[in-house]
N, C-alpha and C positions, 0 to 999 in steps of 0.2 A: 483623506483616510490614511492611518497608517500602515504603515507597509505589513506589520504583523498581520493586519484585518483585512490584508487584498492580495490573500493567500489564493491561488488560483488550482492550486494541488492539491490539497486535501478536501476528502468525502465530509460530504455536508452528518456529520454524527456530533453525539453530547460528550463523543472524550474530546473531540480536537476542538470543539468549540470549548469546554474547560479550560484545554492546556493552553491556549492563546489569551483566554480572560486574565489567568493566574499570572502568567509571563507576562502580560501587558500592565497587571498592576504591579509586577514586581520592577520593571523596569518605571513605570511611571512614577512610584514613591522610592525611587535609587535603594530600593532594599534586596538587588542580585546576589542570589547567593555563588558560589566561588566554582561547583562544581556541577557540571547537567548530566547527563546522559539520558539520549532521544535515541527509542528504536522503533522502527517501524517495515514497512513492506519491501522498500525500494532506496537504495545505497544512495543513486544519486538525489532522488528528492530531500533525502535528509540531509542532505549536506546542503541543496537550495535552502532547503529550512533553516539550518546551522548559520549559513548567511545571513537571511532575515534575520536572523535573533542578532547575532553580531553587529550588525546593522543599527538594529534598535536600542542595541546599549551604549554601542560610541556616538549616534547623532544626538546633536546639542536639542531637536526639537525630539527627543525619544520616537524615531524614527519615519521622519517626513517621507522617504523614498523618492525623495528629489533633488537633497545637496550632494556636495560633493563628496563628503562624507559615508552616506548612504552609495553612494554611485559605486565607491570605489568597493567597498566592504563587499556590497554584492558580487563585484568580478574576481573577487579574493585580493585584491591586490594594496588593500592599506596595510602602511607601517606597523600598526598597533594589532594585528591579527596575521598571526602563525598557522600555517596548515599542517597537521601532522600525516601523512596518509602510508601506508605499507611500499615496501620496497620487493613487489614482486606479489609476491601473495603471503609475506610474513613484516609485522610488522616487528623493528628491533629496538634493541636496548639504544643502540646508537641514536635512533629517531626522536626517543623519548630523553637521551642527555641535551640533544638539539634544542627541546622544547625547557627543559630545564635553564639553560644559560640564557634562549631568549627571557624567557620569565624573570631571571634573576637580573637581567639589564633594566635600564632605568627607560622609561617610557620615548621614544623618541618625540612625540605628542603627548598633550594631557588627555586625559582620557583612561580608562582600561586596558587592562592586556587580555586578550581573550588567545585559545590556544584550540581550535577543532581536531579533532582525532578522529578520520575518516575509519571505517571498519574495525573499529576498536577491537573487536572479539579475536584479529587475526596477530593481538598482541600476544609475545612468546614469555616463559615463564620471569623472566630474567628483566624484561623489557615494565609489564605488568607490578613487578613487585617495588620496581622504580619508579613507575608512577603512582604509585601507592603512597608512598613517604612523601609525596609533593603534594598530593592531596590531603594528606593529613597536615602538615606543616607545608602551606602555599608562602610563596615570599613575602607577600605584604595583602591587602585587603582590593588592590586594584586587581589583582591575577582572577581569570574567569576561567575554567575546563569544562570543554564541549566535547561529551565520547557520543559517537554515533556508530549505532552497529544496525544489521539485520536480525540479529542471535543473539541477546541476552543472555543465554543460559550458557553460552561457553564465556563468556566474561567474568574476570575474578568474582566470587560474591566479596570481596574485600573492596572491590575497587566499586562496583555496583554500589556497596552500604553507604559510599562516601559522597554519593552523587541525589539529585532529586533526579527521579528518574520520570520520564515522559512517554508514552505508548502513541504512534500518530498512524493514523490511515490512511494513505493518498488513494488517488484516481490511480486508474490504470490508463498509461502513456501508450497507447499504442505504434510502434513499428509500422514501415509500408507494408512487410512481407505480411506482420498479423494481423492490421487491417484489412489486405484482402482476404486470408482467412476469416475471417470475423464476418466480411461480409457472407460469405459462403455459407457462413453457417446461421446469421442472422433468417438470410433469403428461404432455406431448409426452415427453419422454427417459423417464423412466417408462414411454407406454406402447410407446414404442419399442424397448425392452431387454425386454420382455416379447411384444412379436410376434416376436423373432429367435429368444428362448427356445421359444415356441411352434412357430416353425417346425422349430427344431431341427438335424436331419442334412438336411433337404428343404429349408431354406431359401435365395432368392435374396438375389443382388445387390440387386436395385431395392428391398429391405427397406432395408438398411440406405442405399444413397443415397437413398432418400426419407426418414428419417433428420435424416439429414448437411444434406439441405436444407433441413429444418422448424427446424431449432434458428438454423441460420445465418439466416436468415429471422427471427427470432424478437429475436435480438442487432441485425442490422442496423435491425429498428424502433425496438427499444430507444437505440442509436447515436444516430438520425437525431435522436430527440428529445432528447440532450443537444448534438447539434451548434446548435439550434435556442436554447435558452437560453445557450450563447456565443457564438453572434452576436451579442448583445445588449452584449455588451461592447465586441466590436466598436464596435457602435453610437454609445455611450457614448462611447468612444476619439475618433471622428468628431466627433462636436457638442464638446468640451473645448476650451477656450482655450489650451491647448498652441501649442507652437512648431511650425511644420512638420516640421522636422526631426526633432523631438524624436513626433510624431505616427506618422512614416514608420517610424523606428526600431521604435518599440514596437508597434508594428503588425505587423512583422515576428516579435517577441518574444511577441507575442499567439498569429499564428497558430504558432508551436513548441509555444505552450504548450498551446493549445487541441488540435492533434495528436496532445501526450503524452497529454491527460485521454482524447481518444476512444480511442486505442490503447490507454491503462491497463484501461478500463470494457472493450472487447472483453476484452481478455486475461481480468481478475477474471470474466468472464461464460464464457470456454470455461474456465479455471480449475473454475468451477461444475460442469460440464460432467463433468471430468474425476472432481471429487470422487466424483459421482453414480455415475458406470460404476465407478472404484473400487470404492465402498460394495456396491456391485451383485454384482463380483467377490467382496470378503472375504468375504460373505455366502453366495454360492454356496458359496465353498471351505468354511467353517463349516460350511454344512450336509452337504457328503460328508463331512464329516471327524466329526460326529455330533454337534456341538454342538446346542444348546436353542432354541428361539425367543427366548430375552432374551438372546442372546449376539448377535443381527443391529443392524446399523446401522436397516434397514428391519425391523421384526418383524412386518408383517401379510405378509410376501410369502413369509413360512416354508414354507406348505402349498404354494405356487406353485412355489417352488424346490425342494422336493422331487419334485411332479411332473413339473417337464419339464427339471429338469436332472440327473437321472438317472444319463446314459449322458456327463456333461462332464469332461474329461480335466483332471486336477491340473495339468497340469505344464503346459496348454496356458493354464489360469490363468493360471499365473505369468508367461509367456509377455508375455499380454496389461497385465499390471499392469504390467510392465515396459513395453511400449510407453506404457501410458499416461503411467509418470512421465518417460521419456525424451522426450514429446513436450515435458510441464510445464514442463521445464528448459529449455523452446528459448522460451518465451512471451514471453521479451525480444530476441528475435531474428526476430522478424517470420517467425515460420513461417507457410505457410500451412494456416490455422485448417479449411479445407474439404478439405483434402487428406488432412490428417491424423486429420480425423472420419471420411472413407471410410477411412482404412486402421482403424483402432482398431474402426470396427461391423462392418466386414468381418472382421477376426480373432473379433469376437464370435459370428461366424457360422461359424470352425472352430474353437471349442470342444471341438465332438463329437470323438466317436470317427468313424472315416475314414466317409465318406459312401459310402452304396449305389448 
């Protein structure tokens, strides 16, 4: 298999499954074009990804992820592949002459020049207008440019126009610290979807909003403590011999960015969320429909969901999975996350058949 296609980080979806098709035949019929830009959730998987792709345009088998070739590109470390990444939290005009004079040298191997540009977006105005002119006039037709940001929208649209540009999803990598969180709040949804079950046709409101408030509670702790470790950049940002100017700007650019990561982490966390109740649904629908116990997502909850979900109406399933995904699709639109947990526990609570 090639290494593009045993991608082990991105969310099984029809864009990342596209953008691997398209990039696999384009490296397959050697018709690369000169300039990419990939943005997506998480800095450093983009840049795992930026490898892979590297990878696959300098091996002689378009990307076995087995020679030596492939070995090295992956650890960043071959000849013919430049890393460009910020010096601090700005990226400069200096970085970008660096990547220029590589480019302009003669191959030290045959093969491509490929040039990755880690956090592109944190390029400065000076830095940006310089890559601009490279992009438009590359030195010869072996030169490749790979920008990889989180934020598109603060990226030249000059420098953007010049690039095919890629949108990618990954998994969410979890931390020890937000694994055990995760599980804390897994364990809460858990036994929350099984008091509604229990309750059944007799079940209240204050079920399911007490609920709704254990989990949001649960994210917002999780939150507070990654707001807590980007301060620190902040920090960092404050004490650098930076220009003032150049200080105020990125400061600015920090806190956008530190925004999207806590906005990203909520989302990836009701995400969670959602999986859960999902899993929770196919399982019930499984077992009316008379599947096994090793056909459940959850299979110790088999004899559970046979008891108390009995009298739960098919169709009122479908109903509900449907709200779930419909909510999934809004998580980049700033839905609100508490609103939409009272509605999804509360449908979970008219499952039944009509209440006595």
């Amino acid at each position: 298999m090639k290494i593009l296609e045993d991608i082990d980080f991105l969310t099984e979806d029809n864009a990342n499954r596209s953008n691997i098709k398209l990039l696999s035949k384009m490296i397959e019929s050697d018709n690369v074009s000169h300039a990419y830009l990939f943005y997506g959730n998480d800095a450093e998987l983009l840049y795992r990804l930026a490898l892979d792709f590297a990878a696959s345009v300098s091996c002689p088998q378009k990307g076995c992820g087995n020679c030596v070739v492939c070995r090295n590109v992956v650890k960043g470390v071959y000849p013919n592949v430049l890393i460009i990444e910020p010096e601090g939290n700005i990226l400069r005009i200096e970085e970008i002459a660096r990547l220029q004079k590589f480019m302009g040298l003669s191959s030290y191997i045959p093969g491509k020049k490929i040039c990755i540009i880690r956090e592109a977006e944190l390029m400065n105005q000076e830095a940006g207008s310089r890559l601009l002119k490279t992009l438009e006039d590359p030195p010869d037709g072996d030169s490749i440019f790979l920008l990889l940001t989180e934020d598109i929208s603060v990226v030249l649209p000059t420098v953007v126009s010049r690039c095919l540009v890629y949108n990618w999803n990954f998994k969410f990598d979890e931390d020890a610290r937000g694994k055990a969180d995760f599980e804390v709040m897994d364990k809460y949804l858990d036994e929350g979807i099984k008091s509604i079950l229990r309750g059944g046709r007799r079940g209240t409101p204050a079920v399911a909003i007490d609920l709704t408030l254990r989990v949001i509670e649960i994210l917002k702790k999780m939150e507070a403590a990654v707001k807590t470790d980007l301060e620190k950049d902040f920090f960092e940002l404050k004490r650098s011999d930076f220009e003032k100017s150049d200080i105020n700007k990125y400061m600015e650019i920090l806190k956008s960015k530190h925004k999207r990561k806590i906005s990203k982490f909520h989302n990836l966390g009701i995400s969670r969320v959602f999986d859960i109740i999902s899993a929770w649904l196919e399982d019930i629908l499984a077992v009316k429909l008379g599947a096994g116990r090793e056909s459940l997502n959850f299979s110790n909850n088999f004899s559970f969901i046979g008891k108390y979900a009995g009298d739960v109406r098919i169709e009122k399933i479908f109903e509900l999975i449907e709200t779930v995904e419909g909510n999934r699709g809004y998580l980049n639109y700033s839905i609100n996350s508490e609103l939409a947990l009272d509605n999804i526990f509360l449908q979970f609570q008219n499952i039944y058949t009509d209440k006595r």
